[in-house]
C-alpha positions as CSV (number, residue, x, y, z in Angstrom):
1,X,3.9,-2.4,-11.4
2,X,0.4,-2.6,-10.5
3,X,-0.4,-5.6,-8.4
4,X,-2.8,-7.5,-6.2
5,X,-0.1,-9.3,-4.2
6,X,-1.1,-7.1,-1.2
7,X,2.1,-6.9,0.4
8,X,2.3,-4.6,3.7
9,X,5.4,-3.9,5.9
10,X,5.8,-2.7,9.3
11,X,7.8,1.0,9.1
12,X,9.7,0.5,12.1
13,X,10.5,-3.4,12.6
14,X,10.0,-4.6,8.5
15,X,8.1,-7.4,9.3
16,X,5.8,-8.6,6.3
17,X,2.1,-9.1,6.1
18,X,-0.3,-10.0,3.1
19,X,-2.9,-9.8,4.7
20,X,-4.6,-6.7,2.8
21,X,-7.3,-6.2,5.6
22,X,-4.8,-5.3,8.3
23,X,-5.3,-1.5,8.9
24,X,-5.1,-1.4,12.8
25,X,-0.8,-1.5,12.8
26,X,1.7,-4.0,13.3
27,X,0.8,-6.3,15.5
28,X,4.3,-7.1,16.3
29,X,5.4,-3.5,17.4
30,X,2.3,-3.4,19.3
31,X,3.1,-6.4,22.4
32,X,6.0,-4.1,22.2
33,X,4.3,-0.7,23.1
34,X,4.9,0.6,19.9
35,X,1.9,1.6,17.7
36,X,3.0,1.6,14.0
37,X,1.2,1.8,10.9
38,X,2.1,-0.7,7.7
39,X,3.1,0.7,4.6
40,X,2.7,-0.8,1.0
41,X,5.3,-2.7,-0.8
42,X,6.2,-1.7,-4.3
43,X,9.0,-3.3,-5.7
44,X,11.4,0.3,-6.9
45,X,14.4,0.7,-8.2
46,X,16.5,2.3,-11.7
47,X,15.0,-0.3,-13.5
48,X,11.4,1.4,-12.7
49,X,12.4,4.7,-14.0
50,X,12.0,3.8,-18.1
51,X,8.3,3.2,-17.7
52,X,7.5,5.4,-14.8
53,X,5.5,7.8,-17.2
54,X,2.4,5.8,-19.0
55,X,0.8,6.8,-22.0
56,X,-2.4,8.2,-20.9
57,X,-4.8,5.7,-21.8
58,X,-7.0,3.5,-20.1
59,X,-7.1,-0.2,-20.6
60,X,-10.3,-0.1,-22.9
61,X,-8.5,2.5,-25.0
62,X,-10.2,5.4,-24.3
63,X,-8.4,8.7,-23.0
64,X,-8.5,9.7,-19.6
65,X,-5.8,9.2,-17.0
66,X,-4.0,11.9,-16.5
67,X,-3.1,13.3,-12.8
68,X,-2.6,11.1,-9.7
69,X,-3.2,8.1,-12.2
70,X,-0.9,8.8,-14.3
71,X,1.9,7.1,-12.3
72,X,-0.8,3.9,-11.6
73,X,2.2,1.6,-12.1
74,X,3.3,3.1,-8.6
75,X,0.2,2.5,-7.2
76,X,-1.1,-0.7,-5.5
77,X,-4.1,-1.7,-7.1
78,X,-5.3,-3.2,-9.9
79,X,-6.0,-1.1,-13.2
80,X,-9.5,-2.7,-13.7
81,X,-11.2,-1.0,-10.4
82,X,-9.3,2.1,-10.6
83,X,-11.5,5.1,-9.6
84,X,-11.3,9.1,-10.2
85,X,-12.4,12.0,-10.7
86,X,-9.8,13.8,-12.3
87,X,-7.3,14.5,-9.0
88,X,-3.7,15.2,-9.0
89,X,-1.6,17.6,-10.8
90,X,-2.4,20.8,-9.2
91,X,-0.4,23.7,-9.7
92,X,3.2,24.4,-7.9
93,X,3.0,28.7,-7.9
94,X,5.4,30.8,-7.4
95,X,4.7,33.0,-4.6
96,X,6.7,36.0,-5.7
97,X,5.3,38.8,-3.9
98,X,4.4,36.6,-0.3
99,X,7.9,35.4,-1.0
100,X,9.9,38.7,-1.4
101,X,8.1,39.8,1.8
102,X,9.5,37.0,3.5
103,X,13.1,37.3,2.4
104,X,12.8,34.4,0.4
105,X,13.3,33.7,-3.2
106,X,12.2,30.7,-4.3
107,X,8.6,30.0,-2.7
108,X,6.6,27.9,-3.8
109,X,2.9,26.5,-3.3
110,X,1.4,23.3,-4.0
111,X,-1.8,24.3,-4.1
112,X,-4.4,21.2,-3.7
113,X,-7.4,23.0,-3.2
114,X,-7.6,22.5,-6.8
115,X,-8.8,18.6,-6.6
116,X,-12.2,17.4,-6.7
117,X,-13.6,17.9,-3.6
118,X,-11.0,21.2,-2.8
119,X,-8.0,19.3,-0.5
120,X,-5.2,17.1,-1.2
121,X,-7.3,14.3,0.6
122,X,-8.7,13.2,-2.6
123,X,-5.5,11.2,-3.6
124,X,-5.4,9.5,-0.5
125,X,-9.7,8.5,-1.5
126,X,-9.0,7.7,-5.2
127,X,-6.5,4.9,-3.9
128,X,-8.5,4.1,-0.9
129,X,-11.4,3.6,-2.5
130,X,-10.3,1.8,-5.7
131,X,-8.7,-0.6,-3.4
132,X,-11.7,-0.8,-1.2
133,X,-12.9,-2.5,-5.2
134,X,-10.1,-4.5,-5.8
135,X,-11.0,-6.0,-2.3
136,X,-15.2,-6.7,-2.6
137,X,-15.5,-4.1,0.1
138,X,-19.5,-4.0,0.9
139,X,-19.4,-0.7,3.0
140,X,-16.6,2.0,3.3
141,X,-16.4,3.9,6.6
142,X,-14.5,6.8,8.1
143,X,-14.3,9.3,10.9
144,X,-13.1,12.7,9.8
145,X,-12.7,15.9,11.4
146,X,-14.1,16.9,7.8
147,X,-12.0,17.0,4.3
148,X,-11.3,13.6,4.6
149,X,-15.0,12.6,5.3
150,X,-15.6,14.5,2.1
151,X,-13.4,13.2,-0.3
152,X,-14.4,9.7,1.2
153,X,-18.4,10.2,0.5
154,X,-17.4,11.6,-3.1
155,X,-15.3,8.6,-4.2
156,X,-17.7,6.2,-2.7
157,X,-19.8,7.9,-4.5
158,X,-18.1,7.4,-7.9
159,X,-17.4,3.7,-6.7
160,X,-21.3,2.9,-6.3
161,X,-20.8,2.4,-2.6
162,X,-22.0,2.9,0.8
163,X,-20.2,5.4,2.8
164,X,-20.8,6.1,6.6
165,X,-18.9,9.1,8.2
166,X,-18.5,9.5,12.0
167,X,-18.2,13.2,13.2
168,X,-17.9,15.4,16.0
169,X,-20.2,18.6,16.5
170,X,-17.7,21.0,16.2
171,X,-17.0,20.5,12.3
172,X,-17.6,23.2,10.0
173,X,-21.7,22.9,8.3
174,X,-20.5,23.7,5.0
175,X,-18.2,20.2,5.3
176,X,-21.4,18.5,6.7
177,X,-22.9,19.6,4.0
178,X,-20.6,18.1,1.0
179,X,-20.4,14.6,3.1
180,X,-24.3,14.0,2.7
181,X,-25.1,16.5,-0.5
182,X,-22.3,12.9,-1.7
183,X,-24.5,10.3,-0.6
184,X,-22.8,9.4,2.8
185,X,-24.9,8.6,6.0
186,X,-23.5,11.1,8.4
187,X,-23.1,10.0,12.0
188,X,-22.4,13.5,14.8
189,X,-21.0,11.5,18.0
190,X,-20.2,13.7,20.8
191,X,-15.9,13.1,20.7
192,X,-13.1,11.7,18.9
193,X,-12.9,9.1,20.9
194,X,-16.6,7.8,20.4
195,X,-16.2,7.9,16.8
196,X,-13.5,6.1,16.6
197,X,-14.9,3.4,18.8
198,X,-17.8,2.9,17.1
199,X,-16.4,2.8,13.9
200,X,-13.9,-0.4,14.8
201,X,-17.3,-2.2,16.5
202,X,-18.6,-1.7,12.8
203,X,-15.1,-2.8,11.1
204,X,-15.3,-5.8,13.5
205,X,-18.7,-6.9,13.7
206,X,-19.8,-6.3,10.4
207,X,-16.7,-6.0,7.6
208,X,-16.8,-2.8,7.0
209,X,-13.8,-1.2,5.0
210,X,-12.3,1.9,6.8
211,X,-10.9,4.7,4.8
212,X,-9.0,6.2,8.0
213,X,-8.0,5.6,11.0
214,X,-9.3,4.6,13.9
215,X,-7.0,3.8,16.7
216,X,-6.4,5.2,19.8
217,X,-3.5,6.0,20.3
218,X,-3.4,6.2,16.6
219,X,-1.2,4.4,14.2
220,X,-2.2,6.5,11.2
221,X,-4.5,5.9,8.3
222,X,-4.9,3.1,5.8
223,X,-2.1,2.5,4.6
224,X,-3.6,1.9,0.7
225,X,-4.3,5.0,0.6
226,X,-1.6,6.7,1.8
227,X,0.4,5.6,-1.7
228,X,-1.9,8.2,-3.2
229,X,0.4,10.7,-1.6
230,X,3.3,9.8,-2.9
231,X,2.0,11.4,-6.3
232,X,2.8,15.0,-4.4
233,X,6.7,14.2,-4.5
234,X,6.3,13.3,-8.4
235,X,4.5,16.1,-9.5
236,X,6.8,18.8,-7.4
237,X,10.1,17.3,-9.3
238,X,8.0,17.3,-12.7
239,X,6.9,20.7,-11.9
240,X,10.8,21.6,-10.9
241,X,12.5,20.5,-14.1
242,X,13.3,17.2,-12.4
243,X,14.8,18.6,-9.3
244,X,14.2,18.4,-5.3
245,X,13.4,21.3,-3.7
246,X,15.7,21.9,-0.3
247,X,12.7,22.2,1.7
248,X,8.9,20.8,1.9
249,X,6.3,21.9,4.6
250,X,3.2,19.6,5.3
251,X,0.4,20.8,7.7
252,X,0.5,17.4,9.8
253,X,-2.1,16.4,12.4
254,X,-1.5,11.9,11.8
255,X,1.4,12.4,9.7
256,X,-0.2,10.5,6.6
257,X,0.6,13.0,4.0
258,X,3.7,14.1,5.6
259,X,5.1,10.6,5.3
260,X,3.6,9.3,1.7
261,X,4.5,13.0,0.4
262,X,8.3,11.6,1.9
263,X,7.9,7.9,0.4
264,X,7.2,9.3,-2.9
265,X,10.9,11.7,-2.8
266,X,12.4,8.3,-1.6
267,X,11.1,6.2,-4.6
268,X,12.3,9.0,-7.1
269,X,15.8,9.0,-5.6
270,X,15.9,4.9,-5.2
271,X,14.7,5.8,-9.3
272,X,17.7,7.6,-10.1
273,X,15.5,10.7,-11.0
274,X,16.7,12.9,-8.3
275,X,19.8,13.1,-6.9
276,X,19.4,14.5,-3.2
277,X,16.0,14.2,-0.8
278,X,14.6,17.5,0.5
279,X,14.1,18.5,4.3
280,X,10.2,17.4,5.3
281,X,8.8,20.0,7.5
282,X,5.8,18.9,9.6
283,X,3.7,22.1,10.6
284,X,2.0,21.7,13.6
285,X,-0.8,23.8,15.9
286,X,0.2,22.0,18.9
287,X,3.3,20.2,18.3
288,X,3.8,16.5,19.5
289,X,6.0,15.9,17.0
290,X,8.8,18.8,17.8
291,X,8.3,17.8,21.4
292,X,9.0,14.6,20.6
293,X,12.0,15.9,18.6
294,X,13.1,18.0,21.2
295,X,13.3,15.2,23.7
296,X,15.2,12.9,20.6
297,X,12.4,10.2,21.6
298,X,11.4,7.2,19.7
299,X,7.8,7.4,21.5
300,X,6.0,10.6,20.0
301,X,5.0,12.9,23.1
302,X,1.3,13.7,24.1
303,X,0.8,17.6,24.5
304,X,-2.1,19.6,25.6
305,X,-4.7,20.6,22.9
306,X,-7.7,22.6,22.7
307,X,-10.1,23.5,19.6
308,X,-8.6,25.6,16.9
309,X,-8.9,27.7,13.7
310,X,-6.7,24.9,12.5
311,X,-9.5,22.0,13.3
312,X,-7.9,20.0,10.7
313,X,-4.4,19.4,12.6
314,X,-5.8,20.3,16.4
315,X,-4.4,17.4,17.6
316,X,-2.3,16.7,20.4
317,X,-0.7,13.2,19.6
318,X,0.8,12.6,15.9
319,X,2.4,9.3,14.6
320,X,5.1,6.9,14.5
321,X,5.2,7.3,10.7
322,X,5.4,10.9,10.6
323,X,8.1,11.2,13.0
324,X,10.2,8.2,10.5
325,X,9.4,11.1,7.9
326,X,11.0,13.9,9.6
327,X,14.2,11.6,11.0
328,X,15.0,9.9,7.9
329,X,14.9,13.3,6.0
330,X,16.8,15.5,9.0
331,X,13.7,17.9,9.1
332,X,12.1,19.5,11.6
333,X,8.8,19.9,13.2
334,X,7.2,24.2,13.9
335,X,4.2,25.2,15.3
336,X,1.9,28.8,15.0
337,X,-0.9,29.9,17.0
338,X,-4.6,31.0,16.0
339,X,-3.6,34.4,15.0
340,X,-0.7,33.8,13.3
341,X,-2.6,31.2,10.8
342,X,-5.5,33.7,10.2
343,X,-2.7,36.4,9.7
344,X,-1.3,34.3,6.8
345,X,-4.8,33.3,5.4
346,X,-5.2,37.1,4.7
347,X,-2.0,38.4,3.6
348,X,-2.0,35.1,1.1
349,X,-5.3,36.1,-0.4
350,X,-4.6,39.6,-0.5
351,X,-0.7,39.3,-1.6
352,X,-1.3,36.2,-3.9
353,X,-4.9,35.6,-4.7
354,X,-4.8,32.2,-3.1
355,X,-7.6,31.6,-0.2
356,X,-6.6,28.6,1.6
357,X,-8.3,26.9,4.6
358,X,-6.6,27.9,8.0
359,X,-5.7,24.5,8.6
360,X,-3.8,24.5,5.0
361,X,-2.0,28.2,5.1
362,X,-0.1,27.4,8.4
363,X,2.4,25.6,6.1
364,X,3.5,29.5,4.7
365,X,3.7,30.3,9.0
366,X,6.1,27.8,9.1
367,X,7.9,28.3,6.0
368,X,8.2,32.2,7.4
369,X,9.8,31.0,10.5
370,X,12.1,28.7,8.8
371,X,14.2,31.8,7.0
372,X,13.8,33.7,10.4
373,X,15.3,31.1,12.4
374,X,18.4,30.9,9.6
375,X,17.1,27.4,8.8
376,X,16.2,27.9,5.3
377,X,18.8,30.4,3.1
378,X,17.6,33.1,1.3
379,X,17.9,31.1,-2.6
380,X,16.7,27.5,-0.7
381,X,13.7,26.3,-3.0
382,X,10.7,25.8,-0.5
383,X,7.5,24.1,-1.3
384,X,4.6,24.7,0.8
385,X,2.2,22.2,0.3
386,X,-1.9,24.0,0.7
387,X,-3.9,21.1,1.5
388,X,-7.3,22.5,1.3
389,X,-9.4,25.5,-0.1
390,X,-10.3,28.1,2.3
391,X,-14.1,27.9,1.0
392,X,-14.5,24.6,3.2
393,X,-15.0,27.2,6.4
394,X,-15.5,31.0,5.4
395,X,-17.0,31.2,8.7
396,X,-13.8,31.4,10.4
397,X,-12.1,34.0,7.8
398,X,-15.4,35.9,8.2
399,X,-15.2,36.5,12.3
400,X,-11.5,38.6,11.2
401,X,-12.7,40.6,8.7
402,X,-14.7,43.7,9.0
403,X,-18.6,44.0,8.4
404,X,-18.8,45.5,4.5
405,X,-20.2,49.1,5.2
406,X,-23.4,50.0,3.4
407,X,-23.5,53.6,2.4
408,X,-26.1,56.0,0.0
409,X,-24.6,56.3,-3.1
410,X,-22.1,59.6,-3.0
411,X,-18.7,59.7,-3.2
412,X,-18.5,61.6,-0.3
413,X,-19.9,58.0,1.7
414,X,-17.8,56.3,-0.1
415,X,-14.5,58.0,0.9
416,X,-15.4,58.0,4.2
417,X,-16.1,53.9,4.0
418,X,-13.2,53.6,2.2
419,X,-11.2,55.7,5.1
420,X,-12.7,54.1,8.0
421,X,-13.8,51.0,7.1
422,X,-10.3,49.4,5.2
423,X,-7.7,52.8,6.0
424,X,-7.5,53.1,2.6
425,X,-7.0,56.6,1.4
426,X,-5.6,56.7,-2.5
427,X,-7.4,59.1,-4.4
428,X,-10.1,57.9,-6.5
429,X,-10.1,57.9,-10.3
């Protein structure tokens, strides 16, 4: 089903476009005060479901997709400029111990700090970036708050393109860091806003292609590469025995994960290859989408923000499409503060061996207060979905953890650092 028909819709009126260069929203919507992202046009139905699974094979014959491409029937671009590095099918784990703690016995993880460039932002850039190809893009361009900017660099990269990334000051170095040790010309403007402005003066005055959004208020990313999402919902039934899970928790700042993780579930079930939908959770730090649920609003609410652990989702505005996600499914949308997330980062580590970025674990916060608000039962199947590896800002996990004591070499000192240091008083040996 790959094509290069370049069909996009509108999510909330259906109006077409084919115009493949239209990532600022539908137009239409817009002279109506509604800012709404367009969505890619597959056609999907039973008759899909046969050759959903492709032999992994590329074109030329040689072995090699496997992952997010190995659905690249599903996806909208052309086979020929298809371009990975390996992304897709992380692991769903079984959080048995975090999960007995929590009263809850079937908790899973969908752990995507295992991609490329350590987030689940690398399937949206493998489908970005090989349709920036397909297109004759000359320059790819993005502002990011900091995995997106890095996944972006890295598949440009791999694409043998040009990649400029606008910033703000406050991102993490170590994320600085992997956008230019990738190639990408780094821009540091002093807000949001300013990056965002700058970045359409280059998409309109020179052609450049953009990789996320850049609207304000925003309408979500492009909408290309939001099909690389969908590849989330496939891989949880896979890993499932061909079964939807009751419940799935995205950490959601512009909703573009939440809603391709949701258009992918859809797909399967229009498929026949599941026979319910699951409840889409979005988990939120400041939450304008369960304002705006709480009101019953078609217009999602602006609500106060400040900086966060959570940098990756400190927003105070989400998205049209992310609010359809969470309607059409009956979910909900949960928020948890600071010390909450950085709770969870540690007692995941510690209980689980997992270290996910802050911005990532507040999906297991919210999947915590789902079973203690009776939401979810006790058996429901819950997928949390880990967006991003904690090593992308161990700055932040650093500042709660104690200083390691440095003691002489006597097991008296070392019972005593044990003791004081961690409270931990088992005998040793």
């Amino acid at each position: 089903m790959a094509t290069t028909k370049n069909i996009l819709e509108c999510l909330r009126c259906g109006t077409g476009y084919q115009d493949p260069w239209m990532f600022e929203g539908c137009p239409k919507c817009a002279e109506e005060g509604h800012n709404v992202n367009l969505s890619a046009v597959l056609p999907v139905g039973s008759e899909t479901w046969p050759g959903f699974f492709r032999a992994n094979e590329q074109p030329n014959g040689e072995p090699g997709w496997d992952g997010l491409w190995r659905y690249r029937d599903m996806m909208p671009v052309g086979h020929d400029y298809i371009t990975t590095l390996g992304e897709g099918q992380t692991p769903l784990l079984r959080l048995e111990n975090l999960g007995e703690s929590l009263g809850m016995g079937a908790l899973f993880l969908k752990d995507e700090g295992r991609n490329p460039t350590w987030s689940y932002k690398d399937r949206f850039c493998s489908v970005a970036v090989s349709k920036a190809r397909e297109l004759k893009a000359k320059v790819i361009t993005i502002s990011t708050s900091g995995n997106h900017g890095a996944a972006t660099a890295a598949y440009a990269a791999k694409a043998g393109l040009p990649c400029v990334v606008f910033t703000i000051p406050d991102v993490p170095d170590t994320i600085k860091t992997l956008m230019q040790v990738y190639g990408a010309y780094l821009i540091v403007v002093p807000t949001a806003q300013d990056r965002w402005a700058l970045m359409r003066q280059c998409i309109d005055q020179f052609g450049w292609y953009p990789a996320s959004g850049y609207m304000n208020p925003p309408v979500g990313s492009n909408p290309w590469g939001i099909e690389g999402y969908k590849t989330i919902a496939y891989e949880i039934v896979a890993q499932l025995g061909g079964r939807s899970p009751e419940w799935v928790i995205v950490p959601t700042a512009y909703g573009d994960g939440l809603y391709g993780t949701w258009k992918g579930f859809k797909e399967l079930k229009a498929m026949g290859a599941i026979d319910r939908l699951p409840k889409m959770v979005a988990a939120e730090r400041f939450g304008p989408l369960a304002r705006t649920l709480e009101l019953g609003s078609e217009q999602v609410s602006q609500v106060e923000a400040s900086s966060s652990v959570a940098f990756s989702i400190a927003n105070g505005i989400s998205t049209y499409q992310a609010l359809k996600a969470l309607k059409e499914s009956g979910g909900l949308a949960i928020t948890a503060s600071d010390e909450e997330i950085m709770e969870m980062q540690k007692t995941l580590a510690a209980s689980e061996g997992i270290y996910g970025e802050a911005s990532s674990v507040i999906a297991l916060n919210i999947a915590a207060k789902l079973r203690t608000q009776g939401q979810a039962a006790a058996d429901d199947t819950v997928v949390a979905v880990l967006t991003s590896s904690g090593l992308k800002d161990t700055v932040a996990t650093a500042e709660i953890l104690p200083p390691p004591p440095q003691i002489a070499p006597e097991l008296a000192e070392l019972r005593q650092a044990l003791e004081q240091t961690y409270d931990f008083t088992a005998e040793l040996g």
